[in-house]
C-alpha positions in Angstrom: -64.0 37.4 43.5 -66.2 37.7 40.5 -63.7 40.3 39.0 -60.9 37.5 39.9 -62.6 34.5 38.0 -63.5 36.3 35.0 -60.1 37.9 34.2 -58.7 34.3 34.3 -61.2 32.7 32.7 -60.3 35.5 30.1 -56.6 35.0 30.3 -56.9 31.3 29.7 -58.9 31.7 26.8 -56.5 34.2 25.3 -53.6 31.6 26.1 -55.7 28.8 24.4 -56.5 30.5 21.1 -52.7 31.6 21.3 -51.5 28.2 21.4 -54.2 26.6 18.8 -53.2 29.3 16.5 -49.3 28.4 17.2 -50.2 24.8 16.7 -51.7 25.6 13.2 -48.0 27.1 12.2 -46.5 23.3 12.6 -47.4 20.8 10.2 -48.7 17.5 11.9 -47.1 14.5 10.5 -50.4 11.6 9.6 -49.8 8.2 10.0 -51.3 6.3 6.6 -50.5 3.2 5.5 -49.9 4.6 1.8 -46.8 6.1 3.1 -43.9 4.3 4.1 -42.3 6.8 5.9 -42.3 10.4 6.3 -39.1 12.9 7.5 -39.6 15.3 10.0 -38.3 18.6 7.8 -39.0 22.3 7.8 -42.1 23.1 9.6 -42.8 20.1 10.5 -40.9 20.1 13.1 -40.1 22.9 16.3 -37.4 23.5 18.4 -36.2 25.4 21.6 -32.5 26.2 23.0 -31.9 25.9 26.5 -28.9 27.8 27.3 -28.9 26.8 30.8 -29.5 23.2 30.9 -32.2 23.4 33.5 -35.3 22.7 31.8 -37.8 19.6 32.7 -40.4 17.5 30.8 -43.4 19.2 32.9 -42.0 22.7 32.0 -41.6 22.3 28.1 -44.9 20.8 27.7 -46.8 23.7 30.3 -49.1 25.4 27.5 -47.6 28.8 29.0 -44.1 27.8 27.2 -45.9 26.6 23.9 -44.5 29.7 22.4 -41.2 29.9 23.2 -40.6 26.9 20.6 -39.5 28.2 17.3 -40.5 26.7 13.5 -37.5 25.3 11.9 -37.0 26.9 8.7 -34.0 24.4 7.3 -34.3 21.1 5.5 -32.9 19.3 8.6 -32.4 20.7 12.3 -29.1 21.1 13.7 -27.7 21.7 17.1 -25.0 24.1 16.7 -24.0 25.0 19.9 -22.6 21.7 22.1 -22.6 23.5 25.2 -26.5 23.7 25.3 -29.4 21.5 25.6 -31.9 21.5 22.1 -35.7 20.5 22.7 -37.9 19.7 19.8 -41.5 19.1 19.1 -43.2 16.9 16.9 -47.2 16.4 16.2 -47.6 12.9 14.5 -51.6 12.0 13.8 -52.6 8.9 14.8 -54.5 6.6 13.4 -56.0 3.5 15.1 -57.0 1.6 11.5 -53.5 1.9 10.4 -52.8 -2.2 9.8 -48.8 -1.6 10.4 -47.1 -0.8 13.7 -45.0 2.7 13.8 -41.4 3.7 14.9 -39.6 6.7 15.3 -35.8 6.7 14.3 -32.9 8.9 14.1 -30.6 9.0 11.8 -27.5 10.8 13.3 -25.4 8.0 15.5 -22.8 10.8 16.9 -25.8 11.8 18.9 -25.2 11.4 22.8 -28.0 12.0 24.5 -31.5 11.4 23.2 -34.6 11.8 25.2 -37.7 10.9 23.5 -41.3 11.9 26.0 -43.9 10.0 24.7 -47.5 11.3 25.4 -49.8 8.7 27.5 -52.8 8.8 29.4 -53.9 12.2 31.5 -51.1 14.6 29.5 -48.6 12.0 31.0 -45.5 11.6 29.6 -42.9 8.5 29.6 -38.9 9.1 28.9 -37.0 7.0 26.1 -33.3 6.7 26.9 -31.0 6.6 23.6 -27.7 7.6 22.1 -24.4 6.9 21.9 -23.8 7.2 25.2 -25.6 4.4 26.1 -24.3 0.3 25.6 -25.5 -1.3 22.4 -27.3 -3.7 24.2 -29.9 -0.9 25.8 -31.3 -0.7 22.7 -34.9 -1.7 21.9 -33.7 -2.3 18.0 -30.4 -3.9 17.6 -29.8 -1.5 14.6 -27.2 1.2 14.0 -29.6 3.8 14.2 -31.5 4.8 16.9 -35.2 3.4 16.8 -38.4 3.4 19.5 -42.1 2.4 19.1 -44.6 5.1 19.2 -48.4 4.8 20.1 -51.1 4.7 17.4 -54.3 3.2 19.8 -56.2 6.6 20.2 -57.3 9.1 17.6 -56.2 12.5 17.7 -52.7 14.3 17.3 -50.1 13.6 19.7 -47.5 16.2 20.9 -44.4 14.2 21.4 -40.8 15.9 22.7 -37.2 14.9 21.6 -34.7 16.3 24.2 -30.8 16.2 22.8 -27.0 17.1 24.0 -24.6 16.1 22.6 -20.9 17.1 22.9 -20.5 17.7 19.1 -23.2 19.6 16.7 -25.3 17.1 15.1 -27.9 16.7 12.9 -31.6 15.9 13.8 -32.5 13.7 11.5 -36.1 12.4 12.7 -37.9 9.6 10.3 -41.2 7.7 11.1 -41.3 4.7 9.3 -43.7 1.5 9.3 -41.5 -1.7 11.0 -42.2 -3.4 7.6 -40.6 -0.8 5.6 -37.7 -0.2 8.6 -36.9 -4.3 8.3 -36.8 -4.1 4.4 -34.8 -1.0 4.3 -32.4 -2.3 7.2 -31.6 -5.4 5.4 -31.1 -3.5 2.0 -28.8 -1.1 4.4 -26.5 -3.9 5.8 -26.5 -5.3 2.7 -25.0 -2.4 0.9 -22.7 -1.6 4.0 -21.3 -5.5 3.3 -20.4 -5.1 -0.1 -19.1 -1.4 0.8 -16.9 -2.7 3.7 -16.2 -6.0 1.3 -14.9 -3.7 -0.8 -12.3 -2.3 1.3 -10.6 -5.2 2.4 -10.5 -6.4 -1.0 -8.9 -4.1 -2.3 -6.5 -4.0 1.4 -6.0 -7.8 0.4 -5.0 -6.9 -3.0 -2.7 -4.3 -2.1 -1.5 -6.4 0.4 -0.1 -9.0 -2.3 1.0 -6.7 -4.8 3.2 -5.0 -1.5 4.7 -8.9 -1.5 5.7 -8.7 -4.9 6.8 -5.5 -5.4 8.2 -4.4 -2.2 7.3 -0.9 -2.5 6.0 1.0 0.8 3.1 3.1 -1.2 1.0 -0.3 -0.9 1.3 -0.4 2.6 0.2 3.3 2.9 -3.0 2.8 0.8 -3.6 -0.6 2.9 -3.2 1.7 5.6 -5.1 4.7 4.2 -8.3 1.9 3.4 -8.2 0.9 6.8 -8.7 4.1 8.4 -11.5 5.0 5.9 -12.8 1.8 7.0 -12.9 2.6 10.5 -14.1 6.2 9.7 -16.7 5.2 7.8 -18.2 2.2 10.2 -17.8 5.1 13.4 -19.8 7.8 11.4 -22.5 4.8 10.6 -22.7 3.3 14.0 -21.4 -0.1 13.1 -18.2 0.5 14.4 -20.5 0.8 18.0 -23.0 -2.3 17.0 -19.8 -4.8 16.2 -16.9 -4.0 17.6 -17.2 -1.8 21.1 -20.9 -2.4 22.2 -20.1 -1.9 25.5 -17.7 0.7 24.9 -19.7 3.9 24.5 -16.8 6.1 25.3 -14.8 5.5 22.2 -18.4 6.5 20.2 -16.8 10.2 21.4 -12.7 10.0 19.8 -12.6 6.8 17.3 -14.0 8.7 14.4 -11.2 11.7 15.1 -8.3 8.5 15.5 -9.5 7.4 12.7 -9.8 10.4 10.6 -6.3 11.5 11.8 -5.0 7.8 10.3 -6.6 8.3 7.3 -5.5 12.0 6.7 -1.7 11.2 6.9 -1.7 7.8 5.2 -3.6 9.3 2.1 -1.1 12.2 2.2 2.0 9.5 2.5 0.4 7.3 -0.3 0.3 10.4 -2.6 3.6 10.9 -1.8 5.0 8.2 -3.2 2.5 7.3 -5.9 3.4 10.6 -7.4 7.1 10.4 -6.3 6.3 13.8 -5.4 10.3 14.0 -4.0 11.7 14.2 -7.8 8.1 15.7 -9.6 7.8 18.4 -6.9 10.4 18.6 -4.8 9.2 22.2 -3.0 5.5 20.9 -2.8 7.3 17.9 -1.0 8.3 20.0 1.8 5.1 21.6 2.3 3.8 18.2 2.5 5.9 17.3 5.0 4.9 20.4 7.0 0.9 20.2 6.9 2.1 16.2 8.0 3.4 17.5 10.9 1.3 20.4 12.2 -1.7 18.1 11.5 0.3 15.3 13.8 0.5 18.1 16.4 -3.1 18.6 16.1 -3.7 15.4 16.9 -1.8 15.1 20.2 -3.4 18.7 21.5 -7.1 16.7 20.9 -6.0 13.8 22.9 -4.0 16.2 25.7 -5.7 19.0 26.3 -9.7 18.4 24.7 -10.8 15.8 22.7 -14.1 17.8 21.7 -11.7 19.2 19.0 -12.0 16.4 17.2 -15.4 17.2 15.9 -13.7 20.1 13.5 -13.8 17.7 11.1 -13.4 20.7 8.3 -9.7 20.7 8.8 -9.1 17.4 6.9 -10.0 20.1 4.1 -6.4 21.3 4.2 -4.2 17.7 3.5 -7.0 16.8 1.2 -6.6 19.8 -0.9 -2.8 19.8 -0.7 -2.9 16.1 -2.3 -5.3 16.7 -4.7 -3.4 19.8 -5.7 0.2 18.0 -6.2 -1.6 15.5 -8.2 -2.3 17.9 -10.6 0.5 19.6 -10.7 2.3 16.3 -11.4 -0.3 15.5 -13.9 0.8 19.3 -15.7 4.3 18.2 -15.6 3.7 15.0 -17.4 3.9 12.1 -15.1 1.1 9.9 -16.7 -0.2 8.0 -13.7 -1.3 11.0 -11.7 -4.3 11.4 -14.2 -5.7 8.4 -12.3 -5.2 9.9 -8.8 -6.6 13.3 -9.8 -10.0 11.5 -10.8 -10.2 9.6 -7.4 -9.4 12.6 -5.6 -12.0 14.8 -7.3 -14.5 12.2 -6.2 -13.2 12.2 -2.7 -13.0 16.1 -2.7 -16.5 16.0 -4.3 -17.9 13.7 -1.2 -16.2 15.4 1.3 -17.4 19.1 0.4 -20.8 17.8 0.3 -20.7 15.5 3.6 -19.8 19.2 4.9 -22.2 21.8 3.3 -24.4 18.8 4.9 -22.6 19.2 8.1 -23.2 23.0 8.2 -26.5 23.2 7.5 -26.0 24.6 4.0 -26.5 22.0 1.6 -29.5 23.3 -0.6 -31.3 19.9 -1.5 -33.0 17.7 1.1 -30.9 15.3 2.7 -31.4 12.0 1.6 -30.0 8.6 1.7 -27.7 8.9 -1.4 -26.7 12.7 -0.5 -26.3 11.5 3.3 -24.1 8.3 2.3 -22.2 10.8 -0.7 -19.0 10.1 0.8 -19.5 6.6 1.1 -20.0 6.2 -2.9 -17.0 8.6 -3.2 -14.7 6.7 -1.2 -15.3 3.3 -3.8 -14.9 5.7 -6.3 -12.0 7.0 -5.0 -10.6 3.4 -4.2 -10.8 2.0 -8.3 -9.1 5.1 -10.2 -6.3 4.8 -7.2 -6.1 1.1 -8.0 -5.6 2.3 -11.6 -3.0 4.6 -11.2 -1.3 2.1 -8.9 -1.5 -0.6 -12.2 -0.8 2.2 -14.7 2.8 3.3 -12.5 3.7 -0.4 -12.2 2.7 -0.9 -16.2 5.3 2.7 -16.5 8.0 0.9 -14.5 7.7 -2.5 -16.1 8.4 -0.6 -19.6 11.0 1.1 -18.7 12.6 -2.1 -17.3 12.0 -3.8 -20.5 14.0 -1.1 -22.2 16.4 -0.8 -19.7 16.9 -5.1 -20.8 16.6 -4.0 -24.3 19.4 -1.7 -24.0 22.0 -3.8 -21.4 21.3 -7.0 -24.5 22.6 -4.2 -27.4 25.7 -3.3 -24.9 26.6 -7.0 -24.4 26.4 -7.9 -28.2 28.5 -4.5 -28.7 31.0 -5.8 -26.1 30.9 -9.5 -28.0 31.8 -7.5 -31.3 34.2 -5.7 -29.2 36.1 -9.0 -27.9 36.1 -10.5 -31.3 37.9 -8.0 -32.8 40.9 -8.1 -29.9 40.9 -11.7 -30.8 41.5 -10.9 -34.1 44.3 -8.9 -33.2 45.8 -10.6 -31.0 46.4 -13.5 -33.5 47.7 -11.6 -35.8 50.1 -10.3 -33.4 50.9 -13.3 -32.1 51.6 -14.7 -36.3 53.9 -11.3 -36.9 55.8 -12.2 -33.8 56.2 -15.8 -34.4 57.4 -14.8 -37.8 60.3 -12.5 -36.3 61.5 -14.5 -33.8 62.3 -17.2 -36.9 64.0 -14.2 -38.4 66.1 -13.9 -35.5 66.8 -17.4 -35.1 68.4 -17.2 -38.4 70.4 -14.5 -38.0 71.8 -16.0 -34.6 72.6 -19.0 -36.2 74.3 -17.0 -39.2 76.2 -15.1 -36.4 77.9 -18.7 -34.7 79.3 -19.2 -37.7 81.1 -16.3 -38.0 82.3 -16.6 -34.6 83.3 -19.8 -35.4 85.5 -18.6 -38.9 86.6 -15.3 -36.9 87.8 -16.2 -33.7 89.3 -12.2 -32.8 85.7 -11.1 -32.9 84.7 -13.8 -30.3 84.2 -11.4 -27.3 82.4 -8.9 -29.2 80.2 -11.0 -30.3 79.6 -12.8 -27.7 78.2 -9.8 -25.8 76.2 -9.1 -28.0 75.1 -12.4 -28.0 74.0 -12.2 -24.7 72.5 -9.2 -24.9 70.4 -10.5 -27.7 69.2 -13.4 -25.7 68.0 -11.6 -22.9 66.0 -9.8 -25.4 64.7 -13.6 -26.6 63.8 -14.4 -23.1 62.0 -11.8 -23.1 60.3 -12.1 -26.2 59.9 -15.7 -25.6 58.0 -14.9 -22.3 55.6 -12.8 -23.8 54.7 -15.0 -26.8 54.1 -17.7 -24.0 51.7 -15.8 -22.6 50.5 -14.6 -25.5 49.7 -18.6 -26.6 48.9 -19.5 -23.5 46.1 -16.6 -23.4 45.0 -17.5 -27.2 44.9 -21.2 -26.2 42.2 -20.2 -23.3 40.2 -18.6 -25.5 40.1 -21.4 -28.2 39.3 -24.1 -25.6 36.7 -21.7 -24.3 35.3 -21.4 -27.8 35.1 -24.3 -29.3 34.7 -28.1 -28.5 37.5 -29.9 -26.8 38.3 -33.1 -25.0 38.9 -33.3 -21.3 43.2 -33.5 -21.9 43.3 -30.1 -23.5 40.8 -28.7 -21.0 42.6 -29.8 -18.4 45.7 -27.4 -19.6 43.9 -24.7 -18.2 42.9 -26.2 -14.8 45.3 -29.1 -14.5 44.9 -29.6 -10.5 42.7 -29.1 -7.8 44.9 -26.0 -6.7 44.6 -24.4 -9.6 40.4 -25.5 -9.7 40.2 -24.1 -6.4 42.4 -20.5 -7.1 39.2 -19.9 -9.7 36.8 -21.1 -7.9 37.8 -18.6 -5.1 38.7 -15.4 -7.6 34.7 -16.2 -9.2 33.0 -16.8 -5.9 34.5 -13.8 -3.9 35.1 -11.8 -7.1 32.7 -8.4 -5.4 34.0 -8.6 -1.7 33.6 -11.2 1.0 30.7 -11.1 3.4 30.3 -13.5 6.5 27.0 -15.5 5.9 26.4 -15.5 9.8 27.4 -12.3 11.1 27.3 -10.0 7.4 31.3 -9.3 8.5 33.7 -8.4 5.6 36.6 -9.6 7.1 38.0 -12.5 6.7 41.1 -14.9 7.9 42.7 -18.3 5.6 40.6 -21.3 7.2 41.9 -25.1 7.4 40.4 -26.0 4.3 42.4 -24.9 0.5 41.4 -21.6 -0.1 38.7 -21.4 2.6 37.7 -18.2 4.4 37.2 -17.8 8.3 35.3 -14.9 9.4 37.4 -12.5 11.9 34.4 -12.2 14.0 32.3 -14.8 14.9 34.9 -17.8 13.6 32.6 -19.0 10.5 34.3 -20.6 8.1 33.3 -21.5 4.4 34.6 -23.5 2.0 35.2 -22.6 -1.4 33.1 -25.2 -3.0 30.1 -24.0 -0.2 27.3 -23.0 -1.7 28.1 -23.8 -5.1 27.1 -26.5 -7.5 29.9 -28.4 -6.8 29.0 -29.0 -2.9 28.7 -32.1 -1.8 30.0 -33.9 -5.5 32.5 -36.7 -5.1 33.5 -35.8 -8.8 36.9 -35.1 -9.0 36.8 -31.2 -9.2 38.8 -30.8 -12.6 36.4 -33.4 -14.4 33.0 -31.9 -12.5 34.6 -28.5 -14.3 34.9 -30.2 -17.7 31.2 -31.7 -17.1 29.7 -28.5 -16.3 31.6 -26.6 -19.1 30.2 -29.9 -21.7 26.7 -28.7 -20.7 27.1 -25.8 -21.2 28.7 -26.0 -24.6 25.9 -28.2 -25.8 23.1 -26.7 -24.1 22.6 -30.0 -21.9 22.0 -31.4 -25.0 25.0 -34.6 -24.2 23.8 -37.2 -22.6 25.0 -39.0 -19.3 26.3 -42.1 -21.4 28.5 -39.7 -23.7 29.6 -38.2 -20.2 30.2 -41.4 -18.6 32.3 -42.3 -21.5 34.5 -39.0 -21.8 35.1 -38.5 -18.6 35.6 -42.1 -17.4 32.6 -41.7 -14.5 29.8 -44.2 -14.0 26.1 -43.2 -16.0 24.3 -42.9 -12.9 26.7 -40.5 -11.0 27.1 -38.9 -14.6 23.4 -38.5 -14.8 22.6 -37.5 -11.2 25.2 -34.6 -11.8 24.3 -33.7 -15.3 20.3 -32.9 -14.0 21.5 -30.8 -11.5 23.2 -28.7 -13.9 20.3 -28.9 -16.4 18.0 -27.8 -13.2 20.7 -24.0 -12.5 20.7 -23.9 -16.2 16.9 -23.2 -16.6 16.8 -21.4 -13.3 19.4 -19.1 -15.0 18.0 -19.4 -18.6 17.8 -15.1 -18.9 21.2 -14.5 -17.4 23.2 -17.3 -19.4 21.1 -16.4 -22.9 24.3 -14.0 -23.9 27.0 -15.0 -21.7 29.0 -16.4 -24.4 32.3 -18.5 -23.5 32.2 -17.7 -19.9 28.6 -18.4 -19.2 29.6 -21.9 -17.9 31.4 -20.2 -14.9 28.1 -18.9 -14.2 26.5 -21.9 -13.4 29.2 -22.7 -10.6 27.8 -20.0 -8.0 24.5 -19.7 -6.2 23.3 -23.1 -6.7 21.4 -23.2 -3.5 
């Protein structure tokens, strides 16, 4: 029996100096009030892998499983297998003259399942529930992160155990902070994370407006594309959980993947047509299209078949990469506005390589708040030089608008030039005809009176006679229309009174035949139905649609709806404006065209009003610009 006691007495010495010598390998972490926090790193913190899932409180903690806990040898602990359970240990020193109360927090929010044993009286130990797993509202903290009290009344160090699974590997990011510096860092937190998130609906509002004016898709994709980094962003900081699904834990598990996934193919799309990679790179717009759709079917297999696929997060590496890369190979090719894009996309790039080395356990620096929130900076980043290239393309197709204007003005004065020299022509033309028709009248009259003197030539001539005065018609129908074309243009030209206007549009009929020819002069399409065919309605020159029966009148939906002014005189009125630049008064008016001042004036403002609406179009329109104040008056 002696034998018996001494060889355990023995043993449990040997066990004893085992573990004290153990314990002298881990760093113990000592609460002091000159310190505002201190991060559990290196050897300052042990952990253990249980494979099987099976292991208790009571049995970690036995002094005969002391050794089995490893030293962690990286910057920060991860848990890189899912499918097991990761214990770890952490000796804090207490210190009961410490004036501040003490917490423990974890950084990580993706984290399921936290267990935190607290050491108490008699080696017992009480369970902290926490994680993501969990509704908000469990929480001891209402904070994104995950936060508990810790004990500081006795002297001594205190052996504490952290017990994690989680579906995902995550980083074990442990922190023990005063509550004065954890209230003063969480408000400087929130704070950024306000003007962060600010920030991106800003610049969604923004892009949202210039989408109104511009009417070009790309907007809506990067509207889209901040969104989704939005979301991302507020999932991976554990907002998303405080403020929008509390008491939701589930989505903690697939939002950020959703989310990822939404901001992977709208930042593809938006490069896709900020770049207008379709004309710049037309077989780098295929490929697009293909990574676009075997990342969609990646997608659907996460949300089918298992959802735990979403944590390879690494994959976004690929579409990423492939936008970046067309960006500069646009940029090569010498479309301007991609140099923009490349600098926001090697800030992205930047962000996201070191959110992963992070990730992986690789990164080489200790992980702190700016490394940990890299991709957060990036993303702002990211946002401005996009918003430039966005300004610079519109700037690119403003200019080449302008000297698209430029160059339509130099064909119009070209086609003026153009139409004064036919003029020219034409009266000369008209003067050499004039003048051998006179010679012909002579000679017909020279010709009677030899028919007259030689009456045995009186059937020859008089067929020839008749022949010649076909040819007259003939001639005398031409120069009609010849005069009647040259009078147009000289009434159109120059300043005229209201009888020799009216030689051009003497009657409604005629009023109403141009009035039809100018407003249906491309096609006609039904204003109901869009139809393009058409039937004669009641009305003069009015059109019925086949198909749904609307009818329109020729004077619908021009300035000259509604107008009791007869329509020949509202003609001459609106061609007077014109003429003068709505520089004749309503009195003048009144007096030309026999029409009372008021009516005269009421008629002569609404003209004035389509005149400045149309100021651009009517600044080189020459004689026919008055026409163009007839149509689209509404």
């Amino acid at each position: 029996m002696l034998k018996f006691l001494l060889r355990n007495f023995i043993l449990l010495v040997v066990c004893f100096f085992c573990v004290v010598l153990y314990a002298k390998a881990q760093v113990v972490v000592e609460i002091s009030d000159t310190a505002k926090q201190q991060i559990f790193r290196y050897n300052k913190i042990d952990y253990f892998e249980d494979t099987h899932n099976i292991l208790t409180i009571n049995q970690v903690k036995s002094p005969d499983f002391a050794e089995k806990f490893k030293v962690n040898k990286d910057a920060t602990p991860v848990t890189h297998d899912p499918n097991s359970t990761w214990w770890y240990r952490i000796r804090i020193g207490a210190n009961p003259q410490s004036k501040n109360n003490w917490i423990l927090e974890f950084f990580d929010q993706t984290i399921d399942s936290i267990t935190v044993y607290s050491p108490g009286q008699q080696n017992h130990y009480s369970a902290t529930f926490l994680g993501s797993s969990r509704p908000f509202t469990a929480r001891l903290y209402q904070h994104k992160n995950f936060s508990l009290n810790i004990s500081n009344n006795v002297s001594g160090t205190e052996v504490y155990y952290v017990r994690i699974k989680s579906h995902q590997p995550v980083n074990v990011i442990i922190v023990l902070r005063s509550i004065n510096w954890f209230i003063s860092y969480a408000l400087d937190e929130y704070f950024f994370f306000g003007v962060f998130y600010g920030m991106i609906l800003v610049f969604g509002l923004y892009n949202l407006m210039m989408f109104i004016a511009m009417r070009q898709k790309q907007y809506l994709y990067y509207i889209a594309y901040n969104l989704s980094i939005g979301l991302y962003e507020m999932c991976a900081d554990g907002i998303a959980y405080q403020y929008i699904w509390p008491a939701s834990p589930i989505w903690n598990h697939n939002a950020y993947g959703v989310a990822l996934f939404s901001a992977s193919i709208f930042s593809v799309l938006f490069a896709q047509s900020l770049l207008n990679v379709k004309v710049n790179a037309p077989r780098l717009n295929k490929l697009i299209w293909w990574v676009l759709g075997l990342r969609c079917v990646f997608f659907v297999l996460c949300l089918t078949v298992n959802p735990d696929w979403f944590s390879y997060k690494i994959i976004e590496i690929i579409p990423l990469t492939l936008a970046y890369y067309t960006g500069c190979y646009v940029l090569l090719k010498g479309y301007w506005p991609a140099r923009f894009f490349v600098i926001g996309y090697t800030f992205l790039l930047t962000g996201f390589v070191i959110k992963a080395l992070i990730a992986l356990n690789i990164w080489w620096f200790v992980v702190t708040a700016t490394s940990y929130y890299s991709l957060s900076f990036c993303f702002i980043m990211e946002m401005v030089f996009i918003s430039f290239a966005i300004g610079d393309k519109v700037r690119i197709l403003k200019k080449k608008e302008e000297e698209a204007q430029l160059h339509i003005i130099k064909q119009l004065k070209l086609n003026e030039e153009l139409k004064d020299d036919q003029n020219r022509n034409l009266e000369s033309q008209v003067q050499q005809r004039t003048k051998e028709l006179v010679e012909k009248s002579s000679l017909i009259e020279s010709q009677n009176e030899e028919l007259k003197a030689v009456n045995e030539l009186l059937q020859h001539q008089a067929e020839e006679i008749s022949r010649m005065n076909v040819l007259l018609e003939k001639d005398n129908s031409n120069l009609h229309h010849d005069i009647e074309k040259v009078t147009h243009d000289r009434v159109m030209s120059a300043d005229v009174d209201f009888e020799e206007f009216s030689k051009i549009y003497p009657d409604n009929e005629t009023c109403f035949k141009f009035l039809s020819d100018l407003k249906w002069e491309k096609g006609y399409s039904c204003r109901k139905c869009s139809n393009i065919h058409y039937g004669h309605g009641h009305l003069p020159y009015s059109r019925r649609c086949s198909k749904c029966g609307y009818e329109e009148s020729v004077i619908a939906y021009t300035i000259l709806q509604n107008t009791r002014i007869p329509i020949n005189k509202a003609f001459y009125m609106i061609f007077l404006m014109y003429s003068t630049k709505g520089k004749i008064s309503s009195h003048k008016l009144s007096e030309i065209l026999s029409i009372r001042q008021s009516t005269c004036w009421a008629y002569s403002s609404r003209i004035k009003k389509v005149m400045e609406i149309k100021k651009k179009e009517l600044k080189n329109a020459g004689d026919r610009g008055w026409s163009k104040l007839v149509i689209d008056s509404d």
